[in-house]
C-alpha positions in Angstrom: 0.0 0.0 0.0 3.0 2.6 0.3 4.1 2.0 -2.9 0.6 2.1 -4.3 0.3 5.6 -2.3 3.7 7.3 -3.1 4.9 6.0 -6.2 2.6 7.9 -8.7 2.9 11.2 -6.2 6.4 11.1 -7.2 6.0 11.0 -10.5 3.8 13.7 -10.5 6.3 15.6 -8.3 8.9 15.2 -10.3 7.4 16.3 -13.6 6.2 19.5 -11.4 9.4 19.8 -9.6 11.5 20.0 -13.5 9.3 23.1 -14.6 9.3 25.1 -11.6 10.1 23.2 -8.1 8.0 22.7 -5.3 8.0 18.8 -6.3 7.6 18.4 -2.5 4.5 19.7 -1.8 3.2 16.5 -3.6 5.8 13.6 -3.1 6.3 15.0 0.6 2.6 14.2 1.7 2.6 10.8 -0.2 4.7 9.6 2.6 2.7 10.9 5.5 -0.5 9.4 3.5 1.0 6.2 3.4 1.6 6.0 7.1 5.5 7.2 7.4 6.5 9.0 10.8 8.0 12.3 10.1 11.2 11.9 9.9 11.0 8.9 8.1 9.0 10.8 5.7 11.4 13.5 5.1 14.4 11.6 5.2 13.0 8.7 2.2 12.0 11.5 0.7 14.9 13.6 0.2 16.4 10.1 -1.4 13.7 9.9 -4.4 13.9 13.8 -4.9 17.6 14.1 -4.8 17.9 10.9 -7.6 15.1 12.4 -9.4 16.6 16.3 -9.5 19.7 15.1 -10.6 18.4 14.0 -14.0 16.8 17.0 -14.0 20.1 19.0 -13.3 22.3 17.1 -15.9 19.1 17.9 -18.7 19.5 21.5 -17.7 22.9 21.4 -18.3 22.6 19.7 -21.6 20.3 22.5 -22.3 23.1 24.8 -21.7 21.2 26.7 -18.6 23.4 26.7 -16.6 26.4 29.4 -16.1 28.9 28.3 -14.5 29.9 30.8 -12.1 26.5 30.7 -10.5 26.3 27.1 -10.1 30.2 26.3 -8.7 29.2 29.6 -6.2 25.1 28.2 -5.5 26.2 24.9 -4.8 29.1 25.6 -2.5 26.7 28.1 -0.4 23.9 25.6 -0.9 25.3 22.6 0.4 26.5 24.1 3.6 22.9 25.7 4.6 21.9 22.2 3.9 23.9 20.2 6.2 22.9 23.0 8.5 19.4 22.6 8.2 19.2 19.0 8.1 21.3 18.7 11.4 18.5 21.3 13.1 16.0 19.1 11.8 16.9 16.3 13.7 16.7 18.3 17.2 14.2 21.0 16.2 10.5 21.1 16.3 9.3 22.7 12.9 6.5 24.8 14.5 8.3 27.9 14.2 9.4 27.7 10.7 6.2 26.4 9.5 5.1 29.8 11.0 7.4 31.8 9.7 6.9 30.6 5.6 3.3 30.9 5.8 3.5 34.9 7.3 6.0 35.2 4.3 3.8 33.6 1.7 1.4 36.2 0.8 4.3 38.5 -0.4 5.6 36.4 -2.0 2.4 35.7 -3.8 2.2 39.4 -4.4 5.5 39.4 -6.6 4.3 36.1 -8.8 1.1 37.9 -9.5 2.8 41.0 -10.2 5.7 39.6 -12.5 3.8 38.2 -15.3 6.7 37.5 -17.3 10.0 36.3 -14.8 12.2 37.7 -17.4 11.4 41.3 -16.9 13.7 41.4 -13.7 16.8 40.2 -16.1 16.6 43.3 -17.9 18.5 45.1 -15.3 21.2 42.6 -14.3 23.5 43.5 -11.2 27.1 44.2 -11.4 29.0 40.5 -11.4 30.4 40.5 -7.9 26.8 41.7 -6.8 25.2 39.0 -8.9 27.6 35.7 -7.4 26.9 37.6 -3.7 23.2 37.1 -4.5 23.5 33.8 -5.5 25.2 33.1 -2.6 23.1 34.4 -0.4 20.1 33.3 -1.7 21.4 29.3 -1.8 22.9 29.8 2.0 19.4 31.1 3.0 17.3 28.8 1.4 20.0 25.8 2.1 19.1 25.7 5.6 15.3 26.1 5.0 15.7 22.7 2.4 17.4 20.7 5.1 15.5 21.5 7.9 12.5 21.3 6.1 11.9 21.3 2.1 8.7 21.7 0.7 8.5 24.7 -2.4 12.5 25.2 -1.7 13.0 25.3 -5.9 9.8 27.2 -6.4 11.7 29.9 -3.9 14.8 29.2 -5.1 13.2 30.7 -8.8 11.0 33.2 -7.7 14.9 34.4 -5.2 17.3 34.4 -8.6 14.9 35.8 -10.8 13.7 38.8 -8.7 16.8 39.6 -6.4 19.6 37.6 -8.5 18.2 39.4 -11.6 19.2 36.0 -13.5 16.6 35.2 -16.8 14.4 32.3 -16.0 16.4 29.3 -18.5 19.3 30.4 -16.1 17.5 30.9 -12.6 15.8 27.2 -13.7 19.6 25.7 -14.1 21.0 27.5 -11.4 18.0 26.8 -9.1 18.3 22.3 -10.3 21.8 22.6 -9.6 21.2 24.1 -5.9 18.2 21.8 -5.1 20.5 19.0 -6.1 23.3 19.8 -3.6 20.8 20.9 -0.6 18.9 17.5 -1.6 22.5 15.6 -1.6 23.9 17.0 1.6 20.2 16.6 3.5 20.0 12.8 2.2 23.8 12.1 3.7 22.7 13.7 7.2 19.4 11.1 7.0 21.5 8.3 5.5 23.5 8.4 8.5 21.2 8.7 11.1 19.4 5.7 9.9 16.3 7.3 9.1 15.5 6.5 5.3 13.5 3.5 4.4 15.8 2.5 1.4 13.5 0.3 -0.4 10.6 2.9 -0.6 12.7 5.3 -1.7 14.3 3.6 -4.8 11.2 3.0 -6.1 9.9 6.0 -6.0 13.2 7.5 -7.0 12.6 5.5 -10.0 9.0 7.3 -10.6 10.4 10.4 -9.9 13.0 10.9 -12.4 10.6 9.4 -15.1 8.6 13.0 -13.7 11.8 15.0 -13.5 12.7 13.5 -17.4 9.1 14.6 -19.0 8.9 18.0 -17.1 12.4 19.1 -18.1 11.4 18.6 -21.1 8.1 20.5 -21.5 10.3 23.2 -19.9 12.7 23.1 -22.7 9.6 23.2 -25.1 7.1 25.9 -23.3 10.0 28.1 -21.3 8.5 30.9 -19.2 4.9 30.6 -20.9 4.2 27.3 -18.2 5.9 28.3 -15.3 4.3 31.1 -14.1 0.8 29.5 -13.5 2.7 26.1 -12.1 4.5 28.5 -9.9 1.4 29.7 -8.6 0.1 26.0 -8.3 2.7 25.0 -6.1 2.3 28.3 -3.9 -1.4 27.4 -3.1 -0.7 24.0 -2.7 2.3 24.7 0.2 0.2 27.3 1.8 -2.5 24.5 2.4 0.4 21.8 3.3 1.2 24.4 5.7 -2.1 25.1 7.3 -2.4 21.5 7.5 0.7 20.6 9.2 -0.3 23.6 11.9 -3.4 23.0 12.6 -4.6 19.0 11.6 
């Protein structure tokens, strides 16, 4: 019956996850449907999203998305908010946070609904040394939220590049896989090692995942910006009820 529960969830999430992250919104329940504790839950599923992003990340690349001074500066900022957030995840109740993203949601809302095309913010693009300390700083920040917790990390990671990083959106897309694939790497080794992943489940649904991760990357590569705004939005509605779920069910 888990199998059955979570296994087309993840493919789903993955195809979702490919055009504009937020995968875990949808594979994330699947595993507390199917009966999982929460940690289990988080941990298993950090192993199917992380095997599923990275066929994501090595299409993007193939695309040629992907610049390379962003990505060597992302992932190296990225992995260490990870391993941060993963480590506080095993101590720390995630009340708080959970609070926290849902009072910062309906900004955040705001600026989807107010940049109808992503690519607007590109046209003024900061000074290179500004633009690699964005980067940066976004993938720290946003490093410690995906360990500790997860769910919409590359739909913020996106909405972050695009509107502060000033990156275009094929770029923000590869710079945001590449991220998500090093927070997702460096979470899964913390989880690995605490014991907490249920290995079986998780190759399976790995396996679902990246068939997901394979079609959305390349709808992406065929619709571009057209399909991501409304997904964006999709994935945004669904967190905010995950949220309000997780607070008050």
């Amino acid at each position: 019956m888990e199998f059955l529960i979570v296994c087309p969830l993840a493919l789903i999430a993955g195809f979702v996850d490919a055009i504009a992250g937020g995968g875990g919104l949808i594979s994330l329940p699947a595993y507390f449907f199917a009966g999982l504790p929460a940690h289990a839950a988080i941990a298993t599923n950090k192993l199917s999203s992380t095997l599923g992003t990275a066929v994501a990340c090595v299409r993007y690349a193939l695309f040629g998305y992907m610049v390379k001074r962003f990505v060597v500066v992302g992932v190296a900022c990225g992995l260490a908010g990870s391993a941060v957030g993963a480590n506080l995840a095993l101590l720390a109740d995630s009340t708080a946070l959970m609070v926290f993203m849902l009072a910062a949601l309906p900004p955040v809302a705001v600026l989807v609904f107010r940049a109808k095309d992503l690519n607007r913010f590109s046209e003024h693009p900061l000074p290179p040394c500004r633009a690699l300390l964005a980067t940066g700083a976004i993938a720290l920040a946003v490093g410690v939220y995906d360990g500790f917790y997860g769910p919409g990390t590359g739909t913020i990671l996106m909405l972050l590049l695009t509107a502060l990083g000033r990156q275009d959106v094929k770029c923000a897309a590869g710079t945001t896989k590449a991220i998500n694939l090093a927070t997702n790497a460096a979470a899964l080794a913390v989880f690995l090692a605490s014991g907490q992943v249920l290995v079986g489940l998780g190759l399976a649904a790995a396996a679902f995942n990246i068939a997901g991760n394979w079609l959305g990357s390349t709808f992406f590569d065929k619709k571009g910006a057209l399909i991501l705004r409304p997904i964006m939005l999709l994935v945004m509605v669904l967190f905010a009820g995950k949220l309000l779920a997780d607070l008050f069910v």
